[in-house]
C-alpha positions in Angstrom: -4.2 -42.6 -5.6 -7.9 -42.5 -5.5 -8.1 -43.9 -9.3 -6.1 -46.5 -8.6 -8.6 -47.3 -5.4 -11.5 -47.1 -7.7 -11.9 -50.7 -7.7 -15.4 -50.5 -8.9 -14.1 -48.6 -12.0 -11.9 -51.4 -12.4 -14.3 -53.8 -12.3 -16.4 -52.5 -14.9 -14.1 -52.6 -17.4 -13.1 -56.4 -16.4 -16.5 -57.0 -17.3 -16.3 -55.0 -20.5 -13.1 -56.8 -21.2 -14.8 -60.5 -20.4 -18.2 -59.5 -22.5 -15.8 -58.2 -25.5 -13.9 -61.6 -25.4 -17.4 -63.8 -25.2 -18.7 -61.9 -27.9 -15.7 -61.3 -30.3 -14.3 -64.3 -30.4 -17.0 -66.7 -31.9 -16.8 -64.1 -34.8 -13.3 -63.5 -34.8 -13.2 -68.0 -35.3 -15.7 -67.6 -37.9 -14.0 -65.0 -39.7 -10.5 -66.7 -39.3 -11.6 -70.1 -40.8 -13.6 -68.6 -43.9 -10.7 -66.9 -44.6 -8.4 -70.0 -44.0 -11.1 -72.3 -46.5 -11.0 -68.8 -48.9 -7.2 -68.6 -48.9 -7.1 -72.8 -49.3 -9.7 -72.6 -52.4 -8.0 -69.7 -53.3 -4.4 -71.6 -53.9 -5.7 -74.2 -55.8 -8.0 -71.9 -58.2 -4.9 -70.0 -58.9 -2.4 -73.4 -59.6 -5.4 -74.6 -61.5 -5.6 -71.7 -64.2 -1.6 -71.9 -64.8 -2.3 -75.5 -65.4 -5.0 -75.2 -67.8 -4.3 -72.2 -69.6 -7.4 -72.5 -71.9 -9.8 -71.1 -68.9 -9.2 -67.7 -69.7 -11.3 -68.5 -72.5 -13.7 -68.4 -70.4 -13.6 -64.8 -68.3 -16.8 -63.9 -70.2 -18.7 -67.0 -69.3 -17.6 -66.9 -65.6 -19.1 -62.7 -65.9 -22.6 -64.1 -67.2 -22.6 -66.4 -64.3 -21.4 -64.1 -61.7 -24.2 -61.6 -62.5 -26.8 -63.7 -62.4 -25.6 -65.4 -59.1 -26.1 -61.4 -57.5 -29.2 -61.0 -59.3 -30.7 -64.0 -57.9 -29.7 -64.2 -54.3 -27.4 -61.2 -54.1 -30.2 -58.4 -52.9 -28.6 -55.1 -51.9 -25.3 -57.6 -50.8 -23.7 -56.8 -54.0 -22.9 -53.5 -52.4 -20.2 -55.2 -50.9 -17.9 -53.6 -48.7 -19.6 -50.2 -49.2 -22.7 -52.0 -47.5 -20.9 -53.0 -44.6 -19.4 -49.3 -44.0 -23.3 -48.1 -44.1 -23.9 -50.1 -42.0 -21.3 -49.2 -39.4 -22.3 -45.7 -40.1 -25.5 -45.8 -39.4 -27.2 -49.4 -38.5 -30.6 -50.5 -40.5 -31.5 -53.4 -42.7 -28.1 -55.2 -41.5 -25.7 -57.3 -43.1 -26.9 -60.3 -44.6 -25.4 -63.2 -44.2 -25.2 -64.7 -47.9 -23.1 -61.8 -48.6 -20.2 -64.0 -47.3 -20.8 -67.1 -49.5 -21.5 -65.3 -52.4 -18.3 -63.6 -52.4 -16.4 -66.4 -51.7 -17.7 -68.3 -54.5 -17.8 -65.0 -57.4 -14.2 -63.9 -56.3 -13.0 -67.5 -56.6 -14.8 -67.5 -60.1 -13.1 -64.6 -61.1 -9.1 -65.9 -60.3 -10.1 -69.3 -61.6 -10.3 -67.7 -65.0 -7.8 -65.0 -65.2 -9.8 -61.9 -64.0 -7.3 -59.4 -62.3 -8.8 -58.9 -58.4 -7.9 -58.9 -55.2 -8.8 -61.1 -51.7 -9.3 -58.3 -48.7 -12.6 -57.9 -50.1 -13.8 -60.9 -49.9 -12.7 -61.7 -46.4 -13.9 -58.0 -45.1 -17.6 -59.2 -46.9 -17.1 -62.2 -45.1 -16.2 -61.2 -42.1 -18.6 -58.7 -42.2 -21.3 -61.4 -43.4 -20.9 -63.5 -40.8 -20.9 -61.1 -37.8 -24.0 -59.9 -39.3 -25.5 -63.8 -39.2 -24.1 -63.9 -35.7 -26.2 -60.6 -34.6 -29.5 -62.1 -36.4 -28.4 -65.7 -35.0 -28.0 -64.5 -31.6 -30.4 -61.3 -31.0 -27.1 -59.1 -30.0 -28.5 -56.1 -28.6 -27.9 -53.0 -30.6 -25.5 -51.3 -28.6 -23.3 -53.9 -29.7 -23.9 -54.6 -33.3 -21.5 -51.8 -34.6 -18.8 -53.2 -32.5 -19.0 -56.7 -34.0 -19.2 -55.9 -37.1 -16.0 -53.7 -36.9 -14.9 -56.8 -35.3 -15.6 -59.1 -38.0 -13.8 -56.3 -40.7 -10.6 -56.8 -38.3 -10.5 -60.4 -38.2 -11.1 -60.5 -42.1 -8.2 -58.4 -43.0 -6.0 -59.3 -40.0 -6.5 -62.8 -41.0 -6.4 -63.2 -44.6 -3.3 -61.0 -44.5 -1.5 -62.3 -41.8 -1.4 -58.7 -40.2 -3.8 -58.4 -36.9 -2.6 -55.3 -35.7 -2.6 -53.9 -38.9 -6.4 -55.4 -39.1 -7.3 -53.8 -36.0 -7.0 -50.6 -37.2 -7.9 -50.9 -40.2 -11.3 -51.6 -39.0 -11.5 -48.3 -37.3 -9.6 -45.7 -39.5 -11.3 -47.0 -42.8 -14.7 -45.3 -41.7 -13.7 -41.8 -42.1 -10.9 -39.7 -43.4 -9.3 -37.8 -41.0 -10.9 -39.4 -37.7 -10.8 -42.7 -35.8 -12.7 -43.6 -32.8 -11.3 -45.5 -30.5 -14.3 -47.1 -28.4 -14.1 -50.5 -30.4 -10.2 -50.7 -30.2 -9.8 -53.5 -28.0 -12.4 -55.9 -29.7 -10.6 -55.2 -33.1 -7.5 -55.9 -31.6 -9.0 -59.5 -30.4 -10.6 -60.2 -33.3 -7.7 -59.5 -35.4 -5.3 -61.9 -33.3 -8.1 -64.1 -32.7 -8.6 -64.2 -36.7 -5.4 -64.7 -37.4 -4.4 -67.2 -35.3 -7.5 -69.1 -36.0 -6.6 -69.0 -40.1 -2.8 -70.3 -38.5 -4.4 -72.8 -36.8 -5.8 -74.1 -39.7 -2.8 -74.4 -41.8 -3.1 -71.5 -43.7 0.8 -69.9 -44.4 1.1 -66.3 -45.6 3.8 -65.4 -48.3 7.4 -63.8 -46.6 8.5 -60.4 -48.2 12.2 -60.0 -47.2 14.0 -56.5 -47.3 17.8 -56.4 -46.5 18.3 -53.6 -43.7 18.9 -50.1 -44.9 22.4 -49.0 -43.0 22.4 -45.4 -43.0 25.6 -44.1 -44.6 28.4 -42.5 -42.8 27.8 -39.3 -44.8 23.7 -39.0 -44.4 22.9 -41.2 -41.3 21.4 -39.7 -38.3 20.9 -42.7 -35.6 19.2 -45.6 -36.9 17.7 -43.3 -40.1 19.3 -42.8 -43.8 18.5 -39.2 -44.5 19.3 -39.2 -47.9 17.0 -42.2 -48.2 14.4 -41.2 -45.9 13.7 -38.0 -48.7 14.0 -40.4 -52.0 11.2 -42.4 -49.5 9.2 -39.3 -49.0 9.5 -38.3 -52.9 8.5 -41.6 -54.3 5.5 -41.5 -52.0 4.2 -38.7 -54.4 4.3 -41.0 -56.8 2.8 -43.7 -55.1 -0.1 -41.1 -53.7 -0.7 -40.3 -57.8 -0.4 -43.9 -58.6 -3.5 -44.5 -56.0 -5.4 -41.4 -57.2 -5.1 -42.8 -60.9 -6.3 -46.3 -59.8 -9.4 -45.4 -57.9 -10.4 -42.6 -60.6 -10.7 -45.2 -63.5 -12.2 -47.6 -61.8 -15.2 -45.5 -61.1 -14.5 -43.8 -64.2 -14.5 -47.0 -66.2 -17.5 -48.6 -63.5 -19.8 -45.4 -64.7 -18.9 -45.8 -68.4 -19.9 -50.0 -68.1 -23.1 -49.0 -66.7 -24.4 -45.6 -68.9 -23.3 -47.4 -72.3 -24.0 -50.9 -71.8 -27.5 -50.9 -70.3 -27.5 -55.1 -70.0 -25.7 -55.9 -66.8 -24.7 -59.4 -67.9 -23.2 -57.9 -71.1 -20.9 -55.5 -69.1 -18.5 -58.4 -67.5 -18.7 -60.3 -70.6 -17.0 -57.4 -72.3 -14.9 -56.8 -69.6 -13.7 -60.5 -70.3 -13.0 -59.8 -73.7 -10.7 -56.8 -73.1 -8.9 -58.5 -70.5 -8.0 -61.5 -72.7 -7.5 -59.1 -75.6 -5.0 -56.8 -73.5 -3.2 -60.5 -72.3 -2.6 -61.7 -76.2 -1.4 -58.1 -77.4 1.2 -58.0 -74.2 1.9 -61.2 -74.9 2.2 -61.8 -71.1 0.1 -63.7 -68.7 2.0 -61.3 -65.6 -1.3 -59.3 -64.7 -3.9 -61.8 -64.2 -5.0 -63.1 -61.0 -3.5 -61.8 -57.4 -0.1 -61.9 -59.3 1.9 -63.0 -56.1 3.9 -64.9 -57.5 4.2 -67.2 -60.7 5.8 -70.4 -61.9 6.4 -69.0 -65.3 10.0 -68.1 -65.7 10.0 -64.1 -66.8 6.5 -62.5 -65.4 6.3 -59.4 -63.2 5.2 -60.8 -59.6 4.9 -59.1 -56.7 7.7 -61.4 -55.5 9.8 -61.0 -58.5 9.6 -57.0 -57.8 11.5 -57.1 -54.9 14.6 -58.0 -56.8 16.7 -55.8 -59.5 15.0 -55.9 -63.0 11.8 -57.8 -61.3 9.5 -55.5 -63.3 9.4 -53.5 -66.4 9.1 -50.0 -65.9 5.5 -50.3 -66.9 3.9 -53.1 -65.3 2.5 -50.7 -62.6 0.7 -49.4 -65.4 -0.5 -52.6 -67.1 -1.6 -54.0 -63.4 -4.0 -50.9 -62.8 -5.6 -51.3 -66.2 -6.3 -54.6 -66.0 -7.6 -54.5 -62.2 -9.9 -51.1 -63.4 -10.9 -53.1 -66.2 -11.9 -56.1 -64.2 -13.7 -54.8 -61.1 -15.0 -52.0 -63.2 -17.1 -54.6 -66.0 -19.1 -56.5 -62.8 -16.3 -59.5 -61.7 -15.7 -59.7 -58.0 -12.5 -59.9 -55.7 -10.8 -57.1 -53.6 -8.8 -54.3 -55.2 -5.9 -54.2 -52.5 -3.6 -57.5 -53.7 -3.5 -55.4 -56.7 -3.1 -52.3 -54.8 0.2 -54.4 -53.4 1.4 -55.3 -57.3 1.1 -51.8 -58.7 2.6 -50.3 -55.5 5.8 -53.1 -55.8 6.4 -52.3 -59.6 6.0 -49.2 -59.4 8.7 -48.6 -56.3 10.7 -50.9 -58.5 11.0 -48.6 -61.1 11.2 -45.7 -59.0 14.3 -47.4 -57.0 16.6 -47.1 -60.5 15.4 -43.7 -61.2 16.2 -42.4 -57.5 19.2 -45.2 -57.1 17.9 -46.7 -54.0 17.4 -50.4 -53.1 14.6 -51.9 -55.2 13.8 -54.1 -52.4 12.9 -51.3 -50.2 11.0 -49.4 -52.4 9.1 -52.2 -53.5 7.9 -52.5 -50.0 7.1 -49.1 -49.5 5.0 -49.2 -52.6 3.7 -52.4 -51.6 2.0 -50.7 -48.7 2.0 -46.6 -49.6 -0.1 -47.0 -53.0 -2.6 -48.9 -50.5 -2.6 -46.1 -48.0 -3.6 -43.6 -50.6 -6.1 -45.9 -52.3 -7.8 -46.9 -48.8 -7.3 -43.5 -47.1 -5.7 -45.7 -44.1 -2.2 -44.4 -43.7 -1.5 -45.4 -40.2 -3.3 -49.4 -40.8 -0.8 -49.4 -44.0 2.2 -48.5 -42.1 2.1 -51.1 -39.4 0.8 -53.6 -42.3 4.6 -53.2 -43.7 6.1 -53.1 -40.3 4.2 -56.6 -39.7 5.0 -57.6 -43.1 8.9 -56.1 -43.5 10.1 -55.2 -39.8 10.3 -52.6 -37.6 14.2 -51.1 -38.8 12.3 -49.9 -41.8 9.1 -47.8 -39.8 10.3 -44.5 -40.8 10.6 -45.3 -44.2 7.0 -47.1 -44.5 5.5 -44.0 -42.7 7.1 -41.1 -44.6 5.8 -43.3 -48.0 2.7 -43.9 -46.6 1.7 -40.9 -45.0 2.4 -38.7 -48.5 1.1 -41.1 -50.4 -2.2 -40.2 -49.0 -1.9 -36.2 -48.9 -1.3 -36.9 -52.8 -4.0 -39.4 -53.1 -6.7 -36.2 -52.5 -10.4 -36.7 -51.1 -10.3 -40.0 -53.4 -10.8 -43.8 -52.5 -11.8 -47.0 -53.5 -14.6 -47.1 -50.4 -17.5 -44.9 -52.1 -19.1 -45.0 -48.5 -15.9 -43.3 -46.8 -17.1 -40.5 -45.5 -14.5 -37.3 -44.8 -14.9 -36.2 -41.8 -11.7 -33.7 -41.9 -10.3 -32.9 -45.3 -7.0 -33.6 -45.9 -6.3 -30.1 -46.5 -8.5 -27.2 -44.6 -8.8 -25.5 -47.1 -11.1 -27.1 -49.0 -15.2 -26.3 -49.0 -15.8 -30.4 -48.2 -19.4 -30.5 -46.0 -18.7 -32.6 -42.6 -19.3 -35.9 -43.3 -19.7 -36.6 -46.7 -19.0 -40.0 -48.5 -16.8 -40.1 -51.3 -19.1 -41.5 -53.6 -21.5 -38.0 -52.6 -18.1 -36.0 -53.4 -17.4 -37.7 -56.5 -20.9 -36.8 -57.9 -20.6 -33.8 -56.4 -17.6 -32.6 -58.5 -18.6 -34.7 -61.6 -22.3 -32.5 -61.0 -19.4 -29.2 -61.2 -17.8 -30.5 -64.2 -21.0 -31.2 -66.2 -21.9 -28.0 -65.6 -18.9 -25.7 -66.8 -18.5 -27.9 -70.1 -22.4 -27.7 -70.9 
């Protein structure tokens, strides 16, 4: 009784509520309508290079001018997301504000011509960007710049995805492996509606992923739950943890051969250019350029197409990676998680013939469980495909996506991830590390026993 007397108490966090609200909001708008002009530009660059096929011709010469738009107003923002994770971590230099225009305008460069990247990226950098530029604008005092910026990271993804409770904690797991922190978790859950429903507001419509309903079957069901396919669920998420592994070891594999061997940085994404156009000719297939959401060309792998029998060839999941690795690898720009969301579909395609189970399921749980291993975020990813395919299929999404990242080990696409409790205890993993430290770390150990 005397807590819920303690009208002081109660008081306080009104306040706290009310400040979170003044402050979130005019970055949560900002956020929400970059990612409503980014999604809008993005459209149209995308309808554009099916129109005129000829521009993939010109990946290389969109690479040249990429690298020199960094290297002449980019500054340490190049860093990209892994800047805005420092950051977080531990607050310095800040974010700077042309880190939002620049990667609107080199991600857009990159899907205009047929590179094969992503979006969440871009809106996270811009998101992040502009709550930075709102903290330098206004003189926000530093006891709240770490919860704006998480802010602006929520309204980016919730926004551009169409997902703000997914967004919300997104923002918060994505920090560290094995620990959240929940002192920021009602502004992320503002900005993420906030963002969203500003990118709504303007227009912006996200694309509809349908899944019939699983009915458990007489024999296996238990309640509202397929047994039978609640294992195949939790089988193929080792797959899709190993799937997520592979993808975010050759891209820094691939990222660290670009940069020892080719020691000009503009020549790096001009080769890149070439083996991506290379690779397209030899397939014979323009499937695995761009986001690959979907395609007006009658016969390419889509993530749309893989939710439907014989939507994907039991490779594409494989052809997807490479030519993501190969593009965000050589220097071009865009997000790695739309791709994440192709391999993850084709892949649970193929793996719904081998287990018989219904492709449009698995597709889904690939969708969203290759993502979870790749971004360490198991819990964002399985309320992204709740938001995304409903709630009847939760146990499904969460068996996928919580093996997917045991299986995905103490890898990510986030070099500035830090671990703060290893996925197994087992492991000799110093408190705190990033993954980029770890990954030199073990590449340091492997040097060593072959020399």
């Amino acid at each position: 009784m005397k807590a819920l007397l303690n009208h002081r108490a109660h008081l306080g966090s009104l306040r706290r509520l009310g400040l979170w609200l003044l402050l979130v909001t005019p970055v949560a708008v900002l956020a929400g309508s970059a990612s409503a002009l980014f999604l809008w530009s993005l459209e149209r660059a995308t309808a554009c290079r099916f129109e005129y096929p000829w521009l993939l011709f010109l990946l290389p010469l969109a690479g040249l001018v990429i690298v020199w738009l960094y290297r002449t107003f980019g500054g340490n923002s190049e860093r990209g997301t892994n800047l805005l994770l420092d950051e977080i971590h531990e607050p310095g230099g800040g974010v700077p504000v042309r880190m939002a225009p620049l990667v609107l305008v080199t991600t857009l460069l990159t899907h205009l011509f047929g590179g094969s990247a992503g979006r969440e990226g871009t809106a996270i950098q811009m998101g992040g960007g502009l709550a930075g530029g709102f903290i330098g604008w206004f003189r926000i005092a530093e006891q709240h710049r770490r919860m704006l910026l998480l802010a602006g990271v929520a309204a980016g993804f919730g926004s551009v995805f169409g997902t703000p409770l997914a967004g919300a904690v997104f923002a918060m797991e994505v920090l560290a492996i094995g620990r959240m922190r929940y002192e920021s978790l009602v502004p992320c859950l503002l900005a993420g509606l906030i963002g969203d429903l500003t990118c709504s507001a303007w227009g912006i419509h996200h694309t509809i992923y349908h899944i019939s309903v699983a009915v458990p079957s007489a024999r296996f069901g238990f309640g509202h739950v397929d047994l039978l396919l609640l294992a195949k669920a939790l089988l193929a998420g080792v797959a899709f943890g190993l799937a997520s592994l592979l993808f975010s070891d050759l891209v820094h594999a691939l990222h660290r051969q670009f940069k020892e061997r080719i020691r000009l940085p503009w020549l790096r994404p001009v080769l890149g250019g070439l083996l991506v156009i290379a690779f397209t000719y030899a397939l014979g297939t323009r499937s695995y350029l761009g986001l690959g959401v979907s395609s007006p060309n009658p016969g390419d792998v889509s993530i749309l197409s893989c939710f439907h029998t014989d939507g994907a060839t039991a490779w594409s999941w494989l052809w997807k990676l490479l030519f993501t690795a190969i593009t965000l690898s050589s220097g071009f720009k865009g997000g790695e998680v739309t791709p994440l969301f192709f391999i993850g579909a084709a892949l649970g395609n193929t793996l719904s013939w081998l287990l018989d189970a219904p492709p449009d399921l698995f597709a889904g749980l690939g969708f969203v469980a290759v993502f979870a291993g790749a971004s360490n975020t198991p819990l964002a990813c399985t309320i992204m495909g709740i938001e995304l395919f409903g709630a009847e299929h939760a146990p499904y999404l969460a068996a996928a996506c919580f093996v997917a990242y045991l299986f995905s080990g103490h890898s990510g696409i986030y070099g500035s991830q830090r671990v703060a409790i290893p996925k197994v205890l087992e492991h000799d993993i110093p408190a705190d590390i990033t993954l980029a430290e770890l990954r030199q770390r073990n590449d340091a150990a492997v040097d060593t026993k072959q020399s």
